[in-house]
C-alpha positions as CSV (number, residue, x, y, z in Angstrom):
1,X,95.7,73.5,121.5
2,X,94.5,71.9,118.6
3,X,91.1,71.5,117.0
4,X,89.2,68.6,117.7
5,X,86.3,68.4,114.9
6,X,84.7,65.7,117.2
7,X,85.0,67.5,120.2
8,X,83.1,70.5,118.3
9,X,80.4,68.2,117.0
10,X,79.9,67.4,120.8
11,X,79.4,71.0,121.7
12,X,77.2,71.6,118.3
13,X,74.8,68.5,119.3
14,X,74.7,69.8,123.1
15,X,74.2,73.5,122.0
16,X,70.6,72.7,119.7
17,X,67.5,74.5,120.5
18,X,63.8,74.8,119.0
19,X,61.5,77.7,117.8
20,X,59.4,76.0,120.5
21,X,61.5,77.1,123.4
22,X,60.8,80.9,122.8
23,X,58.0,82.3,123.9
24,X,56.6,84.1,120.7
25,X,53.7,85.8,122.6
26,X,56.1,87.7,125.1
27,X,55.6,91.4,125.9
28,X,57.4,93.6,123.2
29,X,56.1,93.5,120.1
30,X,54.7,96.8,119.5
31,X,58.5,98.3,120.2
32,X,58.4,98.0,116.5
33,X,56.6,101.4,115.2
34,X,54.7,102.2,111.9
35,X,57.5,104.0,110.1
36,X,60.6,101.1,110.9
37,X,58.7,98.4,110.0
38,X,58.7,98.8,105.9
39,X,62.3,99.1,105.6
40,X,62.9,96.6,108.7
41,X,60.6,94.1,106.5
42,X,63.1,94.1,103.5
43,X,65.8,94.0,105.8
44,X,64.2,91.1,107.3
45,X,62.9,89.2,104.3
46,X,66.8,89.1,102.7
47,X,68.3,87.9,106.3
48,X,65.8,85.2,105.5
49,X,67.0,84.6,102.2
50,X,70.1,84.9,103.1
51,X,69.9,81.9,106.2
52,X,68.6,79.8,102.6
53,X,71.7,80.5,100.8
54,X,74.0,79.7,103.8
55,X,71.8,76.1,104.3
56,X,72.1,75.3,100.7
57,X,76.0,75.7,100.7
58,X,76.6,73.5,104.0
59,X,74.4,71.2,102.3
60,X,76.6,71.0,99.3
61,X,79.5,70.9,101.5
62,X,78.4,68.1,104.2
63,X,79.4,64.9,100.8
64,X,82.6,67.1,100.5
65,X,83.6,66.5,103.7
66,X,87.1,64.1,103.9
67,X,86.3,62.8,107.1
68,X,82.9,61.9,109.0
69,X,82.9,64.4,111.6
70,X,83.3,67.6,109.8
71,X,80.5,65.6,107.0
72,X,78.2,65.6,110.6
73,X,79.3,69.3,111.3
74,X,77.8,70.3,107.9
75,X,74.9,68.6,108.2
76,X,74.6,70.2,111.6
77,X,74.7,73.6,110.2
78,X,72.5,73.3,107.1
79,X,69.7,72.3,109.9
80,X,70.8,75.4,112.2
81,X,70.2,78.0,108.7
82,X,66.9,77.0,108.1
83,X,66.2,77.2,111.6
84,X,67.9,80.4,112.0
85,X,65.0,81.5,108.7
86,X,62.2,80.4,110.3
87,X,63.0,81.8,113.6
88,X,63.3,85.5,111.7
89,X,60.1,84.0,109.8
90,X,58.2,83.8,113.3
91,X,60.0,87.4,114.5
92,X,58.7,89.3,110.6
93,X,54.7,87.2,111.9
94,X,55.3,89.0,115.5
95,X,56.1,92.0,114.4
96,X,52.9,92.0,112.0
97,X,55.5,92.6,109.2
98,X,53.1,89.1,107.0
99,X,50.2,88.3,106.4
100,X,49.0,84.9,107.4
101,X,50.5,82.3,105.0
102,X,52.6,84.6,102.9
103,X,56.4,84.1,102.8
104,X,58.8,86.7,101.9
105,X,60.0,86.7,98.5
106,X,63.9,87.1,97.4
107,X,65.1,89.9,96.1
108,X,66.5,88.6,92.3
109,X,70.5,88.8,93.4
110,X,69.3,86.0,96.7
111,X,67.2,84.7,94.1
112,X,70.0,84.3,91.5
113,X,72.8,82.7,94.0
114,X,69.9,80.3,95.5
115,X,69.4,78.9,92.1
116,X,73.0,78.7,91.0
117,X,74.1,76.9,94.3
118,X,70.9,74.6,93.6
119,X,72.6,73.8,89.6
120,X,76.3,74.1,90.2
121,X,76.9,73.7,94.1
122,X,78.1,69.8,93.0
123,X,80.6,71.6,90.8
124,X,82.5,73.3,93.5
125,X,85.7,72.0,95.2
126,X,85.8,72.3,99.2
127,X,88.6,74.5,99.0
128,X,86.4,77.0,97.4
129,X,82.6,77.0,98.6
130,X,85.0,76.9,102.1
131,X,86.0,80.2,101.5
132,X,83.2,81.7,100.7
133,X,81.6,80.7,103.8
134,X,83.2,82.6,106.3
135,X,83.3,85.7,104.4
136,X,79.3,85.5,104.0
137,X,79.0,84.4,107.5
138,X,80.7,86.9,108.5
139,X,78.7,89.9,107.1
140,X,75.8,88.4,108.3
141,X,76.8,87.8,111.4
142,X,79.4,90.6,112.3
143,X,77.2,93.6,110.9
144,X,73.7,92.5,110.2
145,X,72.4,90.7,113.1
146,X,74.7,92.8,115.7
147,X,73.0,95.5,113.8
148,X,69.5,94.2,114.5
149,X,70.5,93.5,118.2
150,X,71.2,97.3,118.6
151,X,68.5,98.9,117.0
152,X,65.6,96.9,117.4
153,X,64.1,97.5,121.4
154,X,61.6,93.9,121.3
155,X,63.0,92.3,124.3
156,X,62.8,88.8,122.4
157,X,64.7,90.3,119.1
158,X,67.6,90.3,121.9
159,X,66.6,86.3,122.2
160,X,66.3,85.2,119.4
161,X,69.7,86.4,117.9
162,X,71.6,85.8,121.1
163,X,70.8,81.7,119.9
164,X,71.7,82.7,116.4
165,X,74.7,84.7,116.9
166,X,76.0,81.6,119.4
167,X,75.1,79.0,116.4
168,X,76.9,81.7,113.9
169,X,80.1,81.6,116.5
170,X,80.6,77.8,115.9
171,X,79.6,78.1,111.7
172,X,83.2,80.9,112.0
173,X,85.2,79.0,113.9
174,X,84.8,75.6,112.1
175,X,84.5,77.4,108.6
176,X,88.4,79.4,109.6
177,X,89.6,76.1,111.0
178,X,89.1,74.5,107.6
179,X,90.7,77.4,105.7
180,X,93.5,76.6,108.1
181,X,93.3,73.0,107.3
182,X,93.0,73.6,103.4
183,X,96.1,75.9,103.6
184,X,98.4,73.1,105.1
185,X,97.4,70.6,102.8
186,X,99.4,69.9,99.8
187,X,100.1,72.1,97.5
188,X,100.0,70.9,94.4
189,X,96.9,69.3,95.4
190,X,95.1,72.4,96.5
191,X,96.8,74.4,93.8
192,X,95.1,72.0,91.1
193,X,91.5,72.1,92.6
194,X,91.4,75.9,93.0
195,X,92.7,77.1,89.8
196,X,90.4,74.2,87.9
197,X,87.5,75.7,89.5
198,X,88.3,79.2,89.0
199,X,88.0,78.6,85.8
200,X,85.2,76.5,85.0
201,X,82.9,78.9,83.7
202,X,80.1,77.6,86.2
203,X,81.9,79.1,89.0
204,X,82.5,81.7,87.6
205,X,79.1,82.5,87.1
206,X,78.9,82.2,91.2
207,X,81.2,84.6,91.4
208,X,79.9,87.6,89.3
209,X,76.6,86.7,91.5
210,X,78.4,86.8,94.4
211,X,79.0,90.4,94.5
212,X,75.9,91.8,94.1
213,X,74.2,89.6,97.3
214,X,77.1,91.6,99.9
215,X,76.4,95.0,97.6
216,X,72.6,94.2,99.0
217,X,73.6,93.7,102.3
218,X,75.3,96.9,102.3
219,X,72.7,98.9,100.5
220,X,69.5,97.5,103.2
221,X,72.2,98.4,106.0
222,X,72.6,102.3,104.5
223,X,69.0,102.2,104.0
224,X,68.5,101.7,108.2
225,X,71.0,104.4,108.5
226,X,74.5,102.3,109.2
227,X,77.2,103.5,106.8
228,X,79.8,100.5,105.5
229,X,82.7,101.8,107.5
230,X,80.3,100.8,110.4
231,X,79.5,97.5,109.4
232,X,83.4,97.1,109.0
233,X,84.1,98.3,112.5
234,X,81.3,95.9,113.8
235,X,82.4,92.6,112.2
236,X,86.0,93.6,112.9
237,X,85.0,93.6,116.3
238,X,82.8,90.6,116.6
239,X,85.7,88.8,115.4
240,X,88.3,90.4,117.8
241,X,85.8,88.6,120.9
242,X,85.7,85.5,119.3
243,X,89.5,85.5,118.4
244,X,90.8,83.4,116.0
């Protein structure tokens, strides 16, 4: 069957939902205990800053768009991200992990990519900010926040990512369906737009930073006691449900 971009958009507009429809106050809270909640902090604070990075890209990405649909898609999602951050903003305030008005700060590899997709974002073609999408996307959403959905016993943790994971399901799909779409376009075309960024030099700045912001993922994941082969096996099969 094929892919109807406006058929997803539908879905994507029926599927919203608001920080106001959880119930922030419900019993479970104190699951959390005194010795997981420094390291779940940090781990919590770059899945923040991590929602950030994945807004800012779809935001870069929406005027890139070559027809109005997909455009609306990306808009969609850059909207869904920053909800996605304040939502694990409101879980790090129940969980007693802020104080009241301080916002977590990025770690300087976050920091770095933030500020180069805020410079240089403009620079990149489709073809290549679309790749790097799913891959991110991925990690996030196939080891990090399945992670957090095992190992964390508040009831509303369970909530709260079950609506992320659903909006992450759709950010996959459409982000692989492009990739698809990107593939069977012209060659030359495609062949000219990839190599010319690959080697402006602003890109490939984004890519050295690249890198280090999985490496981080990696390293908070080891540090709550999941090895990388794990966080392999868990995206592989979070993206053996969802199929192609």
């Amino acid at each position: 069957m094929a892919f109807k971009y406006s058929d997803m958009l539908e879905t994507i507009k029926n599927r919203q939902w608001a920080l106001a429809d959880i119930d922030w106050d419900a019993p479970g809270a104190d699951a959390i205990t005194d010795e997981q909640r420094p390291t779940l902090k940090q781990f919590m604070s770059d899945v923040v800053w991590i929602e950030h990075v994945g807004a800012r890209a779809f935001a870069a990405m929406a005027p890139k768009a070559p027809f109005d649909a997909l455009g609306d898609i990306y808009k969609y999602f850059h909207a869904e991200e920053q909800r996605h951050a304040n939502a694990e903003l409101a879980l790090m305030k129940r969980w007693g992990m802020l104080d009241h008005g301080e916002t977590p700060q990025p770690n300087k590899n976050i920091r770095l990519v933030i500020e180069w997709l805020d410079r240089y974002a403009e620079a990149l073609p489709l073809t290549v900010i679309g790749a790097a999408i799913p891959a991110l996307e991925t990690a996030l959403d196939g080891a990090l926040l399945k992670f957090l959905l095992d190992e964390v016993e508040d009831p509303l943790c369970a909530e709260v990512f079950n609506k992320v994971n659903s909006d992450e399901s759709r950010h996959l799909a459409v982000g692989f369906q492009v990739l698809n779409d990107l593939g069977a376009s012209p060659l030359r075309i495609h062949a000219i737009q990839t190599i010319g960024a690959l080697v402006d030099p602003r890109v490939l700045v984004g890519g050295v930073l690249y890198v280090p912001l999985l490496t981080r993922m990696l390293t908070n994941l080891n540090a709550m006691g999941l090895s990388g082969g794990e966080v392999v096996q868990r995206g592989d099969a979070v993206r053996e449900r969802r199929g192609p």
